[in-house]
Structures are given as structure tokens and as C-alpha cells.
LUMPA-288581 format. One record per residue (C-alpha): z, x, y negated. Coordinates in nm, 3 decimals. Example, Ala and Ser with C-alpha at 12.3 -4.5 7.8 and 13.67 -1.06 7.14 Angstrom:
BEGIN
<c3 = 0.780 c1 = 1.230 c2 = 0.450>
<c3 = 0.714 c1 = 1.367 c2 = 0.106>
***
This chain:
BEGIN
<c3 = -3.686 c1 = -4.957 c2 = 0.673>
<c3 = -3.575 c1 = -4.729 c2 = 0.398>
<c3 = -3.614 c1 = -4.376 c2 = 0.380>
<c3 = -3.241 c1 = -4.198 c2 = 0.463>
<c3 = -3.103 c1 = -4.077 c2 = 0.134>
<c3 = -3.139 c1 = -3.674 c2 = 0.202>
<c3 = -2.791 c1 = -3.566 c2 = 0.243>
<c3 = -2.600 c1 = -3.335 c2 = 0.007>
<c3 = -2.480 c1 = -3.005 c2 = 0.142>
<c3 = -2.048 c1 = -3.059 c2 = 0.161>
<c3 = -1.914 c1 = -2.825 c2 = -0.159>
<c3 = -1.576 c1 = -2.642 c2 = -0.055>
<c3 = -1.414 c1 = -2.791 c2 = -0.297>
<c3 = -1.470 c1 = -3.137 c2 = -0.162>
<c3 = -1.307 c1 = -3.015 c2 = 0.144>
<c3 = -0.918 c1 = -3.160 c2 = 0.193>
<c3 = -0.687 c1 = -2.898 c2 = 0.100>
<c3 = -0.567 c1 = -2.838 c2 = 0.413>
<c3 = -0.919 c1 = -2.702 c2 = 0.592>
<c3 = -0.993 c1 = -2.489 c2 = 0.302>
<c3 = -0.598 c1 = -2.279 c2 = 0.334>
<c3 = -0.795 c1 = -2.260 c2 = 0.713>
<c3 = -1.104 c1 = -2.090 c2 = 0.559>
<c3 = -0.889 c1 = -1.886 c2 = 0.356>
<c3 = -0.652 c1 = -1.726 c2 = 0.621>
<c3 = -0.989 c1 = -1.631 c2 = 0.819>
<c3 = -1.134 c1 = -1.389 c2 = 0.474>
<c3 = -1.152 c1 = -1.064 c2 = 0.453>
<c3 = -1.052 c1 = -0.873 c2 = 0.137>
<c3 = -1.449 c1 = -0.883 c2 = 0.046>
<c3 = -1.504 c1 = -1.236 c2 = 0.099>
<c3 = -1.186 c1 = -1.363 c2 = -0.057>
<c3 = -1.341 c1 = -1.098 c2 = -0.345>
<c3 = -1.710 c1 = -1.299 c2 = -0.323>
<c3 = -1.544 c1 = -1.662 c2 = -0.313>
<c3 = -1.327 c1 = -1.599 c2 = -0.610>
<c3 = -1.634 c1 = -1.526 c2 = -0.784>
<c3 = -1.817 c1 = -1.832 c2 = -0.688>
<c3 = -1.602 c1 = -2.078 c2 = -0.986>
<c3 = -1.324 c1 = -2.064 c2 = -1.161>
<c3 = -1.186 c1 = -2.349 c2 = -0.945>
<c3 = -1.214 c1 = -2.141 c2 = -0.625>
<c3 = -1.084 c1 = -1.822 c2 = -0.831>
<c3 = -0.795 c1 = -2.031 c2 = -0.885>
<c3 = -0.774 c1 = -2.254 c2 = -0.539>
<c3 = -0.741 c1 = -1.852 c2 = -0.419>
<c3 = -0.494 c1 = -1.719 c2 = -0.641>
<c3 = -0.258 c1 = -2.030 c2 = -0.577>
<c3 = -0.304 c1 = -1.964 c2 = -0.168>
<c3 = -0.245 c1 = -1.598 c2 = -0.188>
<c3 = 0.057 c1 = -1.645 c2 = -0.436>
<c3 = 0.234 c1 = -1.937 c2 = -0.254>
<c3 = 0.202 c1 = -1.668 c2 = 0.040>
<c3 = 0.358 c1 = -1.427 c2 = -0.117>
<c3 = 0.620 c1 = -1.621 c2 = -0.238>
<c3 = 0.679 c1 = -1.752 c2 = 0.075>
<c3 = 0.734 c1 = -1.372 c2 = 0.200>
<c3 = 1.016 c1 = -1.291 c2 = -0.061>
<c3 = 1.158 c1 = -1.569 c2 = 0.017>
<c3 = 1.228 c1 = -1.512 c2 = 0.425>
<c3 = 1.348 c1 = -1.160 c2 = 0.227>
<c3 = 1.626 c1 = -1.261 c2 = 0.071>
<c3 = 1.911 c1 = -1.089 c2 = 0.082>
<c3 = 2.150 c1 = -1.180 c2 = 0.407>
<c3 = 2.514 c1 = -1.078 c2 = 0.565>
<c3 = 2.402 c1 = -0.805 c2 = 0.788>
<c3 = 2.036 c1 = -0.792 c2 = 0.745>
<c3 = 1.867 c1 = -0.457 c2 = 0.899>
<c3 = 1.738 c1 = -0.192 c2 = 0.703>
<c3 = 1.387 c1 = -0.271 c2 = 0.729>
<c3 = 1.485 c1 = -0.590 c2 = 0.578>
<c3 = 1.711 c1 = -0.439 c2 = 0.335>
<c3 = 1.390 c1 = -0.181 c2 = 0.227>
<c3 = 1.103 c1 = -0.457 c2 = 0.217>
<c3 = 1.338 c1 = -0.707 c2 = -0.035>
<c3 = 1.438 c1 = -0.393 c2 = -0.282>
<c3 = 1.067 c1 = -0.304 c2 = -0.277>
<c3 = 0.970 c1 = -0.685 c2 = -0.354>
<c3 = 1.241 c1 = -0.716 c2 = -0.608>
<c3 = 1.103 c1 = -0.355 c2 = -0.745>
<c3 = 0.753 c1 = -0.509 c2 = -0.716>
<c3 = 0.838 c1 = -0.812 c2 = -0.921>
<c3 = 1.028 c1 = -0.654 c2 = -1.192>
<c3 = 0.678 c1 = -0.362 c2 = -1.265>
<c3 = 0.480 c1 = -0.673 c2 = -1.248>
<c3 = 0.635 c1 = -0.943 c2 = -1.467>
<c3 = 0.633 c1 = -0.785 c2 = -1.794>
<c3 = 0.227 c1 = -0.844 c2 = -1.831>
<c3 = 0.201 c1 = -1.198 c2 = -1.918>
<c3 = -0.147 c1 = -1.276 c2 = -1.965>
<c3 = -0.313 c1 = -1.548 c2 = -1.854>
<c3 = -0.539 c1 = -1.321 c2 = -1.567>
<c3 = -0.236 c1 = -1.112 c2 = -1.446>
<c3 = -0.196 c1 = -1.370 c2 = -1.134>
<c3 = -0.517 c1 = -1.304 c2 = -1.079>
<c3 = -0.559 c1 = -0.907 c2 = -1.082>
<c3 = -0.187 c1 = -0.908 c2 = -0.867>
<c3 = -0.371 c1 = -1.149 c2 = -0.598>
<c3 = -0.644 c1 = -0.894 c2 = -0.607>
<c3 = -0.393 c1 = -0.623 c2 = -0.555>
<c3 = -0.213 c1 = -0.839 c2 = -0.243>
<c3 = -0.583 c1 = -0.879 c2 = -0.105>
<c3 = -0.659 c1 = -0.490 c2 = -0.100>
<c3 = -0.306 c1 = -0.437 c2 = 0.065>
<c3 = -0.357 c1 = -0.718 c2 = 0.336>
<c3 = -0.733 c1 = -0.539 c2 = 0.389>
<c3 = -0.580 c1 = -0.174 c2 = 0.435>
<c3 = -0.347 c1 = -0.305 c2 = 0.702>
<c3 = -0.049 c1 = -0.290 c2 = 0.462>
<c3 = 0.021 c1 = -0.646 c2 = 0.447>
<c3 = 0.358 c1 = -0.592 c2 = 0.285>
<c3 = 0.576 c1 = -0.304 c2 = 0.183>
<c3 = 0.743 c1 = -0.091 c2 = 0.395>
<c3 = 0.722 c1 = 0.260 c2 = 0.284>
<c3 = 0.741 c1 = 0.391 c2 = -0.115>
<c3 = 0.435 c1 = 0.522 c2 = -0.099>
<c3 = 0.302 c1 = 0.169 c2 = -0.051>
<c3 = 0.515 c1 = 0.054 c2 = -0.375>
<c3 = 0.375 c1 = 0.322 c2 = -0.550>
<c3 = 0.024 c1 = 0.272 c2 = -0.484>
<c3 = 0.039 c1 = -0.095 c2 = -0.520>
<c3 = 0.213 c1 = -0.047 c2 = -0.879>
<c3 = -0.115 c1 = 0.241 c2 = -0.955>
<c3 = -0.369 c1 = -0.035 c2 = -0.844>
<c3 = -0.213 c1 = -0.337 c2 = -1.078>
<c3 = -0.232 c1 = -0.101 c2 = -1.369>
<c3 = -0.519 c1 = 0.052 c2 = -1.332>
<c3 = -0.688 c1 = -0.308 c2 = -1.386>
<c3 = -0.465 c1 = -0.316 c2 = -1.675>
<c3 = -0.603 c1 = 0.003 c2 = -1.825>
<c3 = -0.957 c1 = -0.176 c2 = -1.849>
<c3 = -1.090 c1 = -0.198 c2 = -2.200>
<c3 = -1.056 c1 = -0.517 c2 = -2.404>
<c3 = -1.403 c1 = -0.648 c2 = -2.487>
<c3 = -1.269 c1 = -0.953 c2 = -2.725>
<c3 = -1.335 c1 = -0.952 c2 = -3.074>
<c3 = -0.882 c1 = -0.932 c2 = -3.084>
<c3 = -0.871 c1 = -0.609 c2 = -2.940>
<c3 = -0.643 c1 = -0.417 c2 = -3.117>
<c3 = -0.419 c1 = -0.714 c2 = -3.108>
<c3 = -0.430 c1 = -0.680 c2 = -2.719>
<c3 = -0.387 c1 = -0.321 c2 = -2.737>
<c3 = -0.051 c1 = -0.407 c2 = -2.918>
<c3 = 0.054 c1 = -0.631 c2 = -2.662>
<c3 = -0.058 c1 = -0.426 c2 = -2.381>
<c3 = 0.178 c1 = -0.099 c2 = -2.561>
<c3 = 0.501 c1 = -0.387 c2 = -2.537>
<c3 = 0.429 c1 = -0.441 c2 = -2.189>
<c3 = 0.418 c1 = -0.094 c2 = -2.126>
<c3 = 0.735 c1 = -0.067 c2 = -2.333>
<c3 = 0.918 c1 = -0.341 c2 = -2.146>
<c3 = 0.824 c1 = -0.229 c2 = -1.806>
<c3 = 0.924 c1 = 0.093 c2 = -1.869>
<c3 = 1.261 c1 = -0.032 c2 = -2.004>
<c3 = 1.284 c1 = -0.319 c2 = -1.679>
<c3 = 1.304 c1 = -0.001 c2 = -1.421>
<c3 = 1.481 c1 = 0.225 c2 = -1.606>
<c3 = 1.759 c1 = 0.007 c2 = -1.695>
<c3 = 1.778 c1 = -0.082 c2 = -1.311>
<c3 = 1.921 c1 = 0.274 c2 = -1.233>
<c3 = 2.283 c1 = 0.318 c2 = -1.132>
<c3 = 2.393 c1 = 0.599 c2 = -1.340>
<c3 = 2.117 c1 = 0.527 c2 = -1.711>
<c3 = 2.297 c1 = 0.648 c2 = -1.975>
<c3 = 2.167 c1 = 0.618 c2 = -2.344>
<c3 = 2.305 c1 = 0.966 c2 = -2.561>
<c3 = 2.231 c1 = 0.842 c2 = -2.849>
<c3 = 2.288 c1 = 0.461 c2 = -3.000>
<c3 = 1.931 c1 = 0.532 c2 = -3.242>
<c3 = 1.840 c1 = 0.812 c2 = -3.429>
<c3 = 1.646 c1 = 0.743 c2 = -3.743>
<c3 = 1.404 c1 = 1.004 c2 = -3.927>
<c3 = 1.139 c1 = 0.975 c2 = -4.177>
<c3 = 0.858 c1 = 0.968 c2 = -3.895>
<c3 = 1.001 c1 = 0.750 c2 = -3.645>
<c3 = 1.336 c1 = 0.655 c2 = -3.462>
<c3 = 1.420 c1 = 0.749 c2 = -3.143>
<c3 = 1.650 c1 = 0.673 c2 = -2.841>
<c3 = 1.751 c1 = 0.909 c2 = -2.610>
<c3 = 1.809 c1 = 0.769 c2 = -2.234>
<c3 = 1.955 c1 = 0.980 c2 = -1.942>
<c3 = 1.891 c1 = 0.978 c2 = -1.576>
<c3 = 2.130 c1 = 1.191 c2 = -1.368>
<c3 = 2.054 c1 = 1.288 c2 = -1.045>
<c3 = 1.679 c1 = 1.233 c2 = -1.100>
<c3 = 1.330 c1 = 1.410 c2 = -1.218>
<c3 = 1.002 c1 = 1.397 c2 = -1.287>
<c3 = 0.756 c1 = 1.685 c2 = -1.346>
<c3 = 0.420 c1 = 1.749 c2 = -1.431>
<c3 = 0.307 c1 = 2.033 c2 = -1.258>
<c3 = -0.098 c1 = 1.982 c2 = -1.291>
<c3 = -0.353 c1 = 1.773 c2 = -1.485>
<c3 = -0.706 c1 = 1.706 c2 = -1.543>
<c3 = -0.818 c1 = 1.836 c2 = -1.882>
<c3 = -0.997 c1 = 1.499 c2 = -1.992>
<c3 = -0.785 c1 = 1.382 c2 = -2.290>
<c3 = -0.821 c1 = 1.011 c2 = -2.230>
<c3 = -0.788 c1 = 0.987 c2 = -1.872>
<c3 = -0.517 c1 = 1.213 c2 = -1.871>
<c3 = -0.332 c1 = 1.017 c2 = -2.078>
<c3 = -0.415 c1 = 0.649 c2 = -1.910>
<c3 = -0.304 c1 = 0.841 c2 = -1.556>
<c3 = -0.040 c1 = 0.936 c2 = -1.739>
<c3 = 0.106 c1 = 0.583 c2 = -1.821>
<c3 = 0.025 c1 = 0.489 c2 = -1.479>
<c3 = 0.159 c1 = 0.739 c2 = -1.317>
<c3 = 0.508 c1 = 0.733 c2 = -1.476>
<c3 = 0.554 c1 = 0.346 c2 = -1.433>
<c3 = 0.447 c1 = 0.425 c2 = -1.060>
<c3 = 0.680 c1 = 0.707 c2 = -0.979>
<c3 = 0.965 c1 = 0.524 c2 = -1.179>
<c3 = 0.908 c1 = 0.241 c2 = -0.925>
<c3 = 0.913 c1 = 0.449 c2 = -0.606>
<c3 = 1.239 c1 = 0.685 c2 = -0.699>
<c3 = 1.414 c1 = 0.364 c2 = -0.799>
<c3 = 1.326 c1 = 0.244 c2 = -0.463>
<c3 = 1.533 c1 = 0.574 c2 = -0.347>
<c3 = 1.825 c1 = 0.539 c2 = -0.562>
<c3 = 1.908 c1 = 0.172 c2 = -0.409>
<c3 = 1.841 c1 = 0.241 c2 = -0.058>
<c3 = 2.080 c1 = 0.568 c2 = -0.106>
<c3 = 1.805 c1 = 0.769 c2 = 0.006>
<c3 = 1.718 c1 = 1.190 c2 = -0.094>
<c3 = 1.426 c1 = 1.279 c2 = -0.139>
<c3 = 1.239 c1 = 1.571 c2 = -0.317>
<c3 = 0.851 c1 = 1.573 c2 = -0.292>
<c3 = 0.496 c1 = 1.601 c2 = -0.501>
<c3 = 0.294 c1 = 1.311 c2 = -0.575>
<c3 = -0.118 c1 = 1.286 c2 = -0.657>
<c3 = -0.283 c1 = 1.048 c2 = -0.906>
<c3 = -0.620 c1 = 1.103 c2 = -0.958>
<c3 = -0.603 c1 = 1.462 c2 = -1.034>
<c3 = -0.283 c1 = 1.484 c2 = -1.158>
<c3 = 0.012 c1 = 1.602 c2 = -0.977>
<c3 = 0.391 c1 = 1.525 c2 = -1.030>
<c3 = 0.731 c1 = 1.688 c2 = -0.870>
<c3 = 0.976 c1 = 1.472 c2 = -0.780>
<c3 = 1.353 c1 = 1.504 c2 = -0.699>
<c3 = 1.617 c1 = 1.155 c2 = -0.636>
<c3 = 1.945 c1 = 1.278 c2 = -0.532>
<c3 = 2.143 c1 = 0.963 c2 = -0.548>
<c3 = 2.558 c1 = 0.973 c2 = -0.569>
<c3 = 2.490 c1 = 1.369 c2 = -0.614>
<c3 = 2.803 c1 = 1.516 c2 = -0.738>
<c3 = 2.653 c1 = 1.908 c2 = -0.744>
<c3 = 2.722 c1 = 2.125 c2 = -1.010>
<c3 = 2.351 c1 = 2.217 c2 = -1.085>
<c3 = 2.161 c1 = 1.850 c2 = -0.982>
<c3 = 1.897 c1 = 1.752 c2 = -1.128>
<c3 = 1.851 c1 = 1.555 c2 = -1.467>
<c3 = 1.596 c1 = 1.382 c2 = -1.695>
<c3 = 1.585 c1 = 1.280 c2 = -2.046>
<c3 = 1.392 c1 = 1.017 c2 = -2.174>
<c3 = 1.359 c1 = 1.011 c2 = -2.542>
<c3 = 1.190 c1 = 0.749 c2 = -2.639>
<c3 = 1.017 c1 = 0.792 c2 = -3.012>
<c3 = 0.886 c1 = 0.451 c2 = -3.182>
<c3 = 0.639 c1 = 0.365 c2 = -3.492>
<c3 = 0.740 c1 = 0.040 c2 = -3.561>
<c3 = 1.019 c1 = -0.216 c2 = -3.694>
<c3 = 1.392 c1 = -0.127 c2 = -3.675>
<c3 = 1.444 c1 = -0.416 c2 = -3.473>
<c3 = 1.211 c1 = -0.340 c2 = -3.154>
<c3 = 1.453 c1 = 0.014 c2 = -3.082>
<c3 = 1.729 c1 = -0.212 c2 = -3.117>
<c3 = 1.601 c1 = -0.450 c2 = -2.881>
<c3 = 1.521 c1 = -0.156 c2 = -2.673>
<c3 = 1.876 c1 = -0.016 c2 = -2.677>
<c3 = 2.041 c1 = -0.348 c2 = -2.588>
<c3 = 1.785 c1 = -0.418 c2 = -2.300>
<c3 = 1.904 c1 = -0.112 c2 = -2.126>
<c3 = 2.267 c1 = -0.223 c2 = -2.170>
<c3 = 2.247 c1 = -0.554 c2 = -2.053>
<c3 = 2.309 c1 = -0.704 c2 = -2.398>
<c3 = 1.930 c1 = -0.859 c2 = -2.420>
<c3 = 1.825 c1 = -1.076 c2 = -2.091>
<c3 = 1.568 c1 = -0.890 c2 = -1.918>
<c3 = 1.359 c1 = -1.194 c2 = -1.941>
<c3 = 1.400 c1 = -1.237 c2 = -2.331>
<c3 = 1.042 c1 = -1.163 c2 = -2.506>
<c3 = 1.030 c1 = -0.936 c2 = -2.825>
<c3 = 0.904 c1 = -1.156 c2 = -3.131>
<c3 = 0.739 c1 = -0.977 c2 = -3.474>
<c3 = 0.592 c1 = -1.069 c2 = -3.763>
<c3 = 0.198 c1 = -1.137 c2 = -3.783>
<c3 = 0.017 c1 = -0.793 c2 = -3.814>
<c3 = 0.355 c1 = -0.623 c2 = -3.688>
<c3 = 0.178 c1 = -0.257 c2 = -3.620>
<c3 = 0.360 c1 = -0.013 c2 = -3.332>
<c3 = 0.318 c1 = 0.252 c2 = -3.100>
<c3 = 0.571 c1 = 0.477 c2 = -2.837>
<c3 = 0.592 c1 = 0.783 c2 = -2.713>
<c3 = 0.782 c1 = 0.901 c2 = -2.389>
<c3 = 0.905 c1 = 1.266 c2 = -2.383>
<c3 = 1.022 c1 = 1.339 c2 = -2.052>
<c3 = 1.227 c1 = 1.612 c2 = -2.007>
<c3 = 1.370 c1 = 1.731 c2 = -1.658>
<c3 = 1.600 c1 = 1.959 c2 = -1.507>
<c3 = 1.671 c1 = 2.196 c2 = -1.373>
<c3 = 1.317 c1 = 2.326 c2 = -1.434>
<c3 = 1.302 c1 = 2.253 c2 = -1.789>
<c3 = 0.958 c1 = 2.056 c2 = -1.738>
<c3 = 0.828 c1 = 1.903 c2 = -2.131>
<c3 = 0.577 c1 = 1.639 c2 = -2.135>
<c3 = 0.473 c1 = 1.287 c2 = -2.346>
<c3 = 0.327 c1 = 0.975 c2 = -2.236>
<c3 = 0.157 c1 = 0.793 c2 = -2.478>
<c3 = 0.137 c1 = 0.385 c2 = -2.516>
***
């Protein structure tokens, strides 16, 4: 009688699809962490669960006829969510937002229901983000990483009820610049870390962040005036939407570029609707740029720059 062939231990992968969505929905935020890193099959057998979930979620949070206001608050912070996130194309940013989703779903915050959660979520996306480029195209990726910045930037602001650009473009022998206004609204920095670096890198986090959360405000017609921590740093806040006081808060954006006449043109007709939010920016091979951020607020007459 032959010897039985020694049997072969069953690979998840060779599981039917259906048993290994049951595996998933029973891991924790460490395990689904460990199994991603087991292949690139099961990092991506992950990613496609976690997504479709999602999906799924914004979906049932549509907007209906006389949905309630937790309703109403979760789909403007998944529409919110969506537009901060969808302006960093690369080929791993599914992957590092599944990550984020995982965290949430660990801490008990499956999905959004406060800004604070928005906020936080947006901080943890682009802090992976921030991580340094170890290809040999780096600065090439750094250039890219700047128009995502850029575009993000442009996605939220443009999404407020009252944005108002001053000035079509200004040109000067340095750089041009566009000048964007935000009534009712501001942003302060009141305290920050004296490393140079990580100042600035909380700095283009931070903005994106708080941009995110006071947006979140202005649509659900809500006041609010508080102070907000990042990693040593720490911002004032004020969202007074429909304000109609004679000394409300304001804040200027002027946005200063170092690079082709055409990107601050594409810039001023994204904010105006003329440009499709989803339309991507194309330049010539080589095409070198940089921006700069001064925010400006009042009534407190707070100055300060973000770099990208």
C-alpha cells in the first residue's frame, strides 16, 4: 500500500473568497496590520475588503429627503473625507487610507461622527504622506507630492460658501501670487516647536487638517471658536458661518508660486469652478515648482507661511 502523500498546509489564498471576507471581519487593527504584510496578494485581498466596506458606508450615506442630522453630519464628513483624500494619486494611497480606516475601526471610531475625528483621520493620512521618498526619482516625487498638496489645498478651499479671490494674479519678478479670501473664518498659530523641519511638515498637515474640520462647520451651519494641538503645535480657530457682524472674523490666503504661468491660472479657475475639480495639472518634462501659503487672519492680525 502506498505511503499517503504528506498533506500540504491550506494557503489563505486558496481559500474561496467568501471564508476569507469571514477571517477578515474577525481582525483586529494589528492582525489586519501583520496579514497585509504577509504578500502583496493579501496586502491587496485587504485593501479591496476594507475599501468595498467603506464604499458600501457612503453609500447607505447618501444624501435623502429628510435625513437626520447625524446622517446629514456623517455624509458631509465622508464627502469632506473624500475630497482631502483624492488628490494623492499614487499607486499605495489605497493602501495607507485602508491603514487609516483600520486604526479608526481599532479606536472604536468606526466612522465619523464628530470633527475632531475628520481632523485626526485627515493628520494620520498625511502624516504617511510626509514619509521620505527612498527611490532613486525623488525629487520628481517631491514635485508631485507639492501638486497634491497644492490641489488639496485648492479642493477644500474652493468648497467654502463665501471664497472670494481679491486678486485675478499678481505677477512680480520673484513669483506670482493669488490672493483668496475666507470671510467669517480663521486660523492662527499661536505656538510651535522650534525644530525647522518638523515644524514645517506639521505645518502642512496641520492646515489641510483644520481646513477639513472648519469646512465641516461651515456646511453643517455650525459656530464654533476653539484651539487645536498637533504635535506640539497649537492653532486658534474661529467658523462663524452666515455671520453678518461688523467686526467677524477673516482670513487671507495668498498664495505665492515658483513655477509656470499656467499652474496659478489653473489655480485661479479651480477655485471658480471654471477647471473640473477632477481635471489633473499637466507640465512639461523637468517642469520645476514650489508654493507658499501666507495665512493671514483677523481680527488678531495672526502672519504665518506654510511651505510645500
Amino acid at each position: 500500500m502506498a505511503d499517503a502523500k504528506e498533506s500540504k498546509p491550506i494557503q489563505l489564498l486558496n481559500l474561496p473568497v467568501e471564508i476569507l471576507e469571514m477571517v477578515m471581519t474577525h481582525l483586529d487593527f494589528k492582525r489586519h496590520k501583520l496579514i497585509r504584510e504577509v504578500s502583496e496578494e493579501l496586502r491587496q485581498f485587504s485593501t479591496s475588503y476594507i475599501m468595498h466596506r467603506h464604499r458600501s458606508y457612503e453609500v447607505a450615506h447618501r444624501e435623502r429627503p429628510a435625513e437626520s442630522a447625524l446622517n446629514r453630519n456623517i455624509r458631509i464628513m465622508l464627502q469632506i473625507l473624500r475630497s482631502t483624500c483624492s488628490y494623492f494619486p499614487e499607486e499605495d494611497t489605497e493602501s495607507d487610507f485602508t491603514l487609516c480606516l483600520l486604526n479608526f475601526q481599532d479606536k472604536k471610531f468606526e466612522y465619523f461622527h464628530t470633527a475632531d475625528h475628520l481632523s485626526q483621520f485627515v493628520v494620520h493620512f498625511l502624516r504617511r504622506k510626509e514619509l521620505p521618498f527612498h527611490q532613486f526619482n525623488s525629487m520628481e516625487r517631491l514635485k508631485l507630492r507639492r501638486l497634491h498638496y497644492l490641489m488639496t489645498v485648492l479642493g477644500l478651499v474652493r468648497q467654502f460658501q463665501r471664497v472670494e479671490i481679491l486678486n485675478g494674479a499678481i505677477w512680480s519678478f520673484l513669483h506670482m501670487s493669488l490672493m483668496v479670501s475666507l470671510p467669517n473664518t480663521s486660523i492662527n498659530l499661536i505656538e510651535e516647536q522650534t525644530n525647522c523641519n518638523v515644524a514645517q511638515s506639521n505645518r502642512r498637515i496641520s492646515f489641510v487638517a483644520l481646513l477639513a474640520e472648519l469646512l465641516f462647520y461651515e456646511k453643517t451651519k455650525t459656530k464654533k471658536a476653539g484651539e487645536r494641538f498637533f504635535e506640539g503645535s497649537a492653532y486658534k480657530y474661529v467658523i462663524l458661518p452666515n455671520s453678518k457682524a461688523e467686526r467677524r472674523a477673516q482670513m487671507l490666503l495668498k498664495f505665492r508660486v515658483d513655477g509656470p504661468e499656467s499652474l496659478i491660472i489653473c489655480m485661479r479657475n479651480f477655485i471658480t469652478g471654471v477647471n473640473d475639480p477632477s481635471t489633473w495639472l499637466d507640465f512639461l518634462p523637468r517642469t520645476d515648482f514650489a508654493f507658499y501659503i501666507e495665512v493671514k487672519s483677523y481680527p488678531d492680525l495672526s502672519i504665518w507661511t506654510v511651505t510645500y
